[in-house]
N, C-alpha and C positions, 0 to 999 in steps of 0.2 A: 549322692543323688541331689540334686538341684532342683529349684521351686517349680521347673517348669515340667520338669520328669515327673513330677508326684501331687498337681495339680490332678483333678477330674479333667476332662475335657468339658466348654461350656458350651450351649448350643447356637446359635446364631439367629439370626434375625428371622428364616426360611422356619427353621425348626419350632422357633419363638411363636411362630404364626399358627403352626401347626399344633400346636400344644395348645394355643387359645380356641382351637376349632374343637379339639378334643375334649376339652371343660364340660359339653354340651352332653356330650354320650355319655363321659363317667358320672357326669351325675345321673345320668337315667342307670344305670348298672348300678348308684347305689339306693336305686330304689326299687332295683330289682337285677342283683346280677346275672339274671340267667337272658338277659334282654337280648335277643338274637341281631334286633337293627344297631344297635349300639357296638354289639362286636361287630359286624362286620361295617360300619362307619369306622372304627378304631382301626382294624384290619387296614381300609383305604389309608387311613392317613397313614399307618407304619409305612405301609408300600412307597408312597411320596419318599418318606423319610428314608428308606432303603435305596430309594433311586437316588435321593441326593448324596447318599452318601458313596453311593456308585459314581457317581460324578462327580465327586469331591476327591475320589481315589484314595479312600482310605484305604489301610492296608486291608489285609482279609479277617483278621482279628476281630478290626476294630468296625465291620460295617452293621452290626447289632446296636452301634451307640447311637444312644441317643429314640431307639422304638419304644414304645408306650409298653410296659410289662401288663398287658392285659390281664393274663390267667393269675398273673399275682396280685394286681390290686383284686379283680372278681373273687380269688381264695381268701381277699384279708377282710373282703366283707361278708361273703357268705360264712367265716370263722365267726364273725359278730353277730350273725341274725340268731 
């Protein structure tokens, strides 16, 4: 196996963008993960990310790379309160 087989995938500039929009909501979920606007702003931007990755043609595998694991970060902090 070779560097490029067992790298992660990195996200790109589109993705990059959307992760700094995201900043905004996870931090209100970590001040209350049960925050209903905040999931469903997070939900919007998977979607983006779901479409570009539909556009990008990834395989079928791989079109979950790269969405925001919401219920996981929400579980790793309501594990902490």
């Amino acid at each position: 196996m070779d560097m490029e087989q067992s790298e992660a995938p990195k996200p790109d500039d589109f993705r990059k963008k959307i992760y700094e929009e995201a900043t905004t909501h996870l931090g209100k979920l970590m001040e209350n993960p049960k925050d209903a606007e905040a999931n469903l702003e997070l939900e919007k931007l998977n979607k983006q990310i779901k479409e570009q990755n539909l556009k990008d043609r990834l395989p079928q595998k791989d079109l979950q790379n790269f969405v925001i694991q919401i219920p996981t970060f929400a579980a790793n902090l309501t594990s902490k309160l």
